[in-house]
C-alpha positions as a printed NumPy array, in Angstrom:
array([[ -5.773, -81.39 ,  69.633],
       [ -8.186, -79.185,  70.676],
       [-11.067, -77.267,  69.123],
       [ -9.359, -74.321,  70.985],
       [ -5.876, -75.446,  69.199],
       [ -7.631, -76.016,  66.023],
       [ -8.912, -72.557,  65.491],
       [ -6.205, -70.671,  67.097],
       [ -3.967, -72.679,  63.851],
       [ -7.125, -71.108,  61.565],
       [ -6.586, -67.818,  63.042],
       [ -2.926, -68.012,  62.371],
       [ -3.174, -69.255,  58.936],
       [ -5.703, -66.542,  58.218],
       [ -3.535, -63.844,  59.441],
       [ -0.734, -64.977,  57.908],
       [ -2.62 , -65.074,  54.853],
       [ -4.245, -61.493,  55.132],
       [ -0.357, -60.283,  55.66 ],
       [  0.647, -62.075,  52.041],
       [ -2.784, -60.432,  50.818],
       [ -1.962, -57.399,  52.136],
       [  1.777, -57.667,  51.496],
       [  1.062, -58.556,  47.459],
       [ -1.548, -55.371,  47.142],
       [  1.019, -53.123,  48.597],
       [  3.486, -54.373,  46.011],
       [  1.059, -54.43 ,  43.08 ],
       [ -0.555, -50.618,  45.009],
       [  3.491, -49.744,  44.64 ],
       [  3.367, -51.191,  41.44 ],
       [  0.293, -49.215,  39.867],
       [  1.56 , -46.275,  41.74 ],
       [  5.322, -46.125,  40.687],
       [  3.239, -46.889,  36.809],
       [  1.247, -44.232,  37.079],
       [  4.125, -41.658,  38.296],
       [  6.344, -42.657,  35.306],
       [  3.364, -42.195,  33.023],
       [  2.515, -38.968,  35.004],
       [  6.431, -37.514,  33.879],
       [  6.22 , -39.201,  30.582],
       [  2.943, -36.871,  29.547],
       [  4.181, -34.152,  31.506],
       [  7.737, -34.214,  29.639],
       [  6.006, -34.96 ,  26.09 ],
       [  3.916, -31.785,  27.565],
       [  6.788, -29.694,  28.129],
       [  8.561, -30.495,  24.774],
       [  5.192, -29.582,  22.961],
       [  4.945, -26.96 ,  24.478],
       [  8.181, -25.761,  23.712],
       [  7.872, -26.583,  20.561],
       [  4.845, -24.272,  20.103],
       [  6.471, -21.701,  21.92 ],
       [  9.351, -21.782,  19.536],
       [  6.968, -22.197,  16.404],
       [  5.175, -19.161,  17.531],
       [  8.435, -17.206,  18.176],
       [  9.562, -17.833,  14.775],
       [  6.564, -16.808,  13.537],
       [  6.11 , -13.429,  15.278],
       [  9.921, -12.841,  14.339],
       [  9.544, -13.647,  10.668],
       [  6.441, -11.334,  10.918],
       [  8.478,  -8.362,  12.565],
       [ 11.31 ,  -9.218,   9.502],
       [  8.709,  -8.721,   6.942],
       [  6.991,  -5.943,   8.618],
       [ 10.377,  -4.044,   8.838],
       [ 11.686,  -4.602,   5.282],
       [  7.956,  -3.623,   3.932],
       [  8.93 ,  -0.583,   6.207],
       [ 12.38 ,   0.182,   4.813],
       [ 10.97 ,  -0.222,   1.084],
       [  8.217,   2.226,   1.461],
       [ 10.689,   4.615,   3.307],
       [ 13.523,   4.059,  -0.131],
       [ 10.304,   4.41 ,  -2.227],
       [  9.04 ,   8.082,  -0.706],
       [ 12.809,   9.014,  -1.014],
       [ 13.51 ,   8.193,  -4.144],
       [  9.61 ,   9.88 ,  -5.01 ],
       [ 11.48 ,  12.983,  -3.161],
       [ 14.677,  12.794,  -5.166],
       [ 12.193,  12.145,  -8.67 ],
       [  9.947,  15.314,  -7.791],
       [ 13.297,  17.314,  -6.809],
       [ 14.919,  16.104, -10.161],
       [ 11.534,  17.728, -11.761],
       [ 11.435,  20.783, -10.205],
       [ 14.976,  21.501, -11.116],
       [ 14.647,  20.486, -14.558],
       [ 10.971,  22.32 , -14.764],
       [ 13.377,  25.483, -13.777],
       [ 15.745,  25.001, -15.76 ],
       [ 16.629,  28.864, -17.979],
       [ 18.662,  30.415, -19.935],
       [ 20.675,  29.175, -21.948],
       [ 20.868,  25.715, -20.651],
       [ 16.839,  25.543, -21.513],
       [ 17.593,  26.571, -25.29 ],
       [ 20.49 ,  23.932, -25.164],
       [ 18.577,  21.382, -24.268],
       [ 15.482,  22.239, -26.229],
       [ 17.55 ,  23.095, -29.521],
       [ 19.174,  19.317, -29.141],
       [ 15.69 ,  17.353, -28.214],
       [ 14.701,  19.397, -31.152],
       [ 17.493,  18.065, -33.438],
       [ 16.973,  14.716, -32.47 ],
       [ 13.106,  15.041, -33.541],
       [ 13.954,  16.194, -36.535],
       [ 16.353,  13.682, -37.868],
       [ 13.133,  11.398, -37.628],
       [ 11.149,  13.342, -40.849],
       [ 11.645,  13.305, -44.328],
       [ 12.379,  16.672, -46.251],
       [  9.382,  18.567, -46.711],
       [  7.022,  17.414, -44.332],
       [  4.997,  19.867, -42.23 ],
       [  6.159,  19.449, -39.064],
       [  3.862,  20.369, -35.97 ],
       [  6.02 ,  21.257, -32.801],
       [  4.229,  20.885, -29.297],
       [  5.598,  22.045, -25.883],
       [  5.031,  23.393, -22.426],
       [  3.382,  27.052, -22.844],
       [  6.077,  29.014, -21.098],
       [  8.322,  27.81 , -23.964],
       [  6.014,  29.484, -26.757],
       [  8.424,  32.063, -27.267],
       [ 11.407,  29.848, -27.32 ],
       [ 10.09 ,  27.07 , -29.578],
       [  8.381,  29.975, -31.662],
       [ 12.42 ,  31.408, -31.966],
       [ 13.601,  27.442, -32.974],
       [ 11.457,  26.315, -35.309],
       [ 11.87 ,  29.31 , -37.05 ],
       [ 15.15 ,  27.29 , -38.344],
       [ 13.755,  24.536, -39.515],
       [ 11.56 ,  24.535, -43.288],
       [  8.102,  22.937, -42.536],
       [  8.202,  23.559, -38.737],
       [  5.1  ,  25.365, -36.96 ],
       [  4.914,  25.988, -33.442],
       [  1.769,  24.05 , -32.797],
       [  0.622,  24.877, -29.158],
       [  1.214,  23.272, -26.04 ],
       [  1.633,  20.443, -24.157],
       [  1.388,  19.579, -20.431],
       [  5.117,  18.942, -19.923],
       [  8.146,  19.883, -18.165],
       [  9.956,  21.618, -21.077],
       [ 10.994,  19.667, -24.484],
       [  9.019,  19.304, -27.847],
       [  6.461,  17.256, -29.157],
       [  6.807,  16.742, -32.775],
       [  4.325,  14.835, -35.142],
       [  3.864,  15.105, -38.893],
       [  0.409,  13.771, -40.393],
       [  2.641,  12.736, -43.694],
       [  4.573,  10.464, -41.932],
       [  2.162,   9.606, -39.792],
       [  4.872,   9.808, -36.869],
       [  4.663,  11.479, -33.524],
       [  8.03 ,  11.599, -31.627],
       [  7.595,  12.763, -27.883],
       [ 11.221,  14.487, -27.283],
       [ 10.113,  16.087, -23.777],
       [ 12.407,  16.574, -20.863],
       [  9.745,  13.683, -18.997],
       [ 10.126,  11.365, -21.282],
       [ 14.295,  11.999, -21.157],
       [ 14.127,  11.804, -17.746],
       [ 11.446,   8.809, -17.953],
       [ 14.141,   6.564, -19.846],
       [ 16.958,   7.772, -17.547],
       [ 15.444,   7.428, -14.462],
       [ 14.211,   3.996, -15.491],
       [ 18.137,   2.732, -16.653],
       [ 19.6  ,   4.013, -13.738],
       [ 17.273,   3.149, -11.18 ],
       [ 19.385,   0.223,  -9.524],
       [ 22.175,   2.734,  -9.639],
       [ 20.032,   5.677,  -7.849],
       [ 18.919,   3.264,  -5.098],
       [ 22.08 ,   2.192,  -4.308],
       [ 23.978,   5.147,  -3.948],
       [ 21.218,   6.403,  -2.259],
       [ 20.873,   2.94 ,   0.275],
       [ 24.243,   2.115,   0.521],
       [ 24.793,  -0.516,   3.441]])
């Protein structure tokens, strides 16, 4: 065997072993590169569904938001209509003649009364265009005085300083208690869905 012989077999080994070398590091290149794509669509999927996530979270948000926003609109809008429908209520009742107005004041009156004992001097308050009126109704009663006025829509204050009792008959405070038990009742006629 020759030298020549001898190095041509080194030369042959050595390329033969530069083709494993190079054959194992493009596996194990494959290897790191087929790791690093599934990694690559692993974070990029958990990404996506993150993001989604958020996306949704946010959407839920802003819609629960709007849902608020609108029924804090609807109740303000039932709350200025119903205001309407109280001031209109008012303003027909503040109106209110004739005999309807003595009616009504005679039996707020009444009711008042039945509250005092016999012989009590009985002060009668209510709004000044009633002077006249309440002037004509207390007239009936022994121990009633038509005291002055009161900032009211029509109605009587009465109060005796013997029975240290004031009973505030007026047509606000009727309409006060009314108003108040029928509320629910009101609003739903009103809102019906």
């Amino acid at each position: 065997m020759s030298l020549d012989t001898v190095v041509e077999d080194i030369r042959n080994e050595a390329r033969e072993r530069a083709k494993e070398i190079r054959s194992e590091g493009d596996e194990r290149a494959d290897e790191i590169v087929s790791e690093a794509e599934a990694d690559a669509e692993e974070i990029l999927a958990e990404q996506e569904r993150e993001t989604e996530q958020a996306i949704s979270q946010e959407r839920e948000q802003k819609l629960s938001s709007a849902k608020l926003e609108a029924k804090q609109k609807r109740l303000e809008a039932r709350r200025d209509v119903l205001q309407d429908v109280r001031e209109s209520v008012e303003e027909r009742i503040a109106t209110l003649e004739g005999d309807d107005r003595v009616e009504l004041t005679r039996e707020l009156l009444d009711a008042a009364a039945e509250e005092f004992d016999d012989g009590d001097t009985v002060r009668v308050y209510g709004k000044p265009d009633d002077d006249e009126l309440l002037t004509d109704l207390v007239s009936e009663y022994d121990g009633y005085e038509y005291a002055g006025e009161y900032d009211c829509l029509g109605g009587v204050v009465v109060e005796s300083s013997e029975s240290r009792l004031r009973v505030n008959n007026t047509f606000d405070s009727v309409l006060e208690d009314v108003w108040d038990d029928n509320l629910q009742d009101i609003s739903t006629r009103l809102f019906e869905q």
